[in-house]
N, C-alpha and C positions, 0 to 999 in steps of 0.2 A: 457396375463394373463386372465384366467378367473373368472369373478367375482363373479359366483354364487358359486364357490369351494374357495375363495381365504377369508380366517378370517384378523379378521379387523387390526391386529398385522402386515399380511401381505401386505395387503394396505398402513398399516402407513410405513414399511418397503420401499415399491416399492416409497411413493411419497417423503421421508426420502431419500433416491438416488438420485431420481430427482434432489429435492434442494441440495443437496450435490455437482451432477454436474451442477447445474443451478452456482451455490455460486464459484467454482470452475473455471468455461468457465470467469465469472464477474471477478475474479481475473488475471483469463488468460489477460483479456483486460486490465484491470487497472495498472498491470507490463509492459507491451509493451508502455501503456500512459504514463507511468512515465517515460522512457527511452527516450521521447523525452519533456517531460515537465524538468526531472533533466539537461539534456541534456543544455537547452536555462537558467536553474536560473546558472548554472555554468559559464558561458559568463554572466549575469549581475551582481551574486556577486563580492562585491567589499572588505570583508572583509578574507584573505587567508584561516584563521580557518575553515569560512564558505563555502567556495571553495574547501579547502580538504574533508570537509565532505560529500559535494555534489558529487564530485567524488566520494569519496569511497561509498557512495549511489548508485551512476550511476553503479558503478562496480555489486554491489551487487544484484542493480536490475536487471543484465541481468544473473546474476546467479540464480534469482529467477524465473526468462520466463523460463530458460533451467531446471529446477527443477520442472515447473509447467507440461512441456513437457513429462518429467520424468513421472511424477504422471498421467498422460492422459493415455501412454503406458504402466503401469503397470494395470493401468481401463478398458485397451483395448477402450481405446474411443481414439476417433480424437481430436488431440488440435485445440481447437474452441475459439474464442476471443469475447466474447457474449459483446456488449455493457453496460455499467453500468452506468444509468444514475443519481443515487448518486453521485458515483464517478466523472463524468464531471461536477456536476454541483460544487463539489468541488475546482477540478481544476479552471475549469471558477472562481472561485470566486476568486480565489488566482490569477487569471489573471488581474481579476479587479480592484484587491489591488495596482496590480504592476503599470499598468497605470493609477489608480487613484495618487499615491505617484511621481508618474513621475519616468523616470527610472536613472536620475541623483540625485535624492532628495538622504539628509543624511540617512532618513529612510529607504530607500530601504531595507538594508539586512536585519531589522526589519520584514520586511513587506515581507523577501523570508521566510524567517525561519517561520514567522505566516503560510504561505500557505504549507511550509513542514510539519511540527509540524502538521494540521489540517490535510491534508493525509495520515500521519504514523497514526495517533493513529485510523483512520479509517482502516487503515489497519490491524491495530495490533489487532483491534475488528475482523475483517473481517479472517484473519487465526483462532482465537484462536476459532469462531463460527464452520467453516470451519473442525476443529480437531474434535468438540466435534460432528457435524454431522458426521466426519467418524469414529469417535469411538460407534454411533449409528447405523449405518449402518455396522458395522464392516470390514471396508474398512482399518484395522491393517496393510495392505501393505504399506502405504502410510503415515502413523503417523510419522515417523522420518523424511522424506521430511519436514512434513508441520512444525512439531515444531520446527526444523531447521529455519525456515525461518520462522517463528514465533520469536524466540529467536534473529534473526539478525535483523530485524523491531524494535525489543524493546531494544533494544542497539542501533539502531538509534537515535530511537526516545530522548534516555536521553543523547546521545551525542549533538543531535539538541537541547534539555533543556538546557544541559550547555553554548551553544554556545549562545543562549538567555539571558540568565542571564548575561554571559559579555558585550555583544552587547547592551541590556538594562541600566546596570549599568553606560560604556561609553557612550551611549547617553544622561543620565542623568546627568552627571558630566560634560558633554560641555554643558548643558541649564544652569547649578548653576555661570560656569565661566560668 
């Protein structure tokens, strides 16, 4: 690009991409992470509810790696898995949880669903920003991918809310016995 001929519209354009695939490659990594973070809470939940959903999570997320895949090869870019250090330190923390609470304590599934619930909705920020960069960039190829899987995050997320509210309720009513 040259920069003595290129107006400031197209600057913000060109670094408007950038972050578009910078935010994108981050996503790229943070789908791959979760297939093996959903992966390990499915073997310690102990409540079924919370176990079907974490699979059909695990499902979803590796339909969301092959959709990200998707959206690289309509970009003509390389799927690139950019590290996202938000995101691990997310994780980590829900890792923390798990071995702070011990992994036989009653809290546990409490304490899986806190550390999903805290991933999804970073996620759920994370696509809907992700949209409105490509619809700045008018990367319109690729908008029914993203809010596709935008829309499956957010139906997650308030299936893992419901699964909380019972989870919390039943915990509560064995402290009162």
């Amino acid at each position: 690009m040259d920069i003595k001929n290129t107006t400031s519209s197209q600057l913000m354009n060109s670094k408007l991409n950038t972050l578009f695939l910078i935010q994108l490659q981050h996503l790229y990594w943070a789908e791959q992470k979760q297939l093996e973070t959903l992966s390990y809470l499915v073997e310690i939940a102990e409540n079924s509810d919370l176990k079907n959903a974490l699979r059909h999570h695990l499902a979803e997320t590796q339909i969301h790696v092959y959709r990200l895949q998707y959206i690289f090869d309509v970009l003509n870019e390389k799927p690139v898995a950019l590290k996202w250090q938000v995101m691990e330190s997310i994780i980590d923390e829900g890792t923390d949880m798990i071995v702070f609470t011990d992994k036989y304590s009653d809290g546990l599934d409490l304490v899986v669903l806190a550390a999903c619930e805290k991933i999804n909705c970073y996620e759920v920020a994370s696509y809907l920003n992700l949209i409105q960069f490509a619809v700045a960039c008018g990367q319109n190829g690729v908008l029914e991918a993203l809010e596709q899987t935008l829309n499956e995050e957010r139906m997650s997320n308030k299936l893992l809310g419901r699964i909380t509210s019972k989870e919390s309720a039943t915990n509560h009513a064995e402290l009162l016995v």
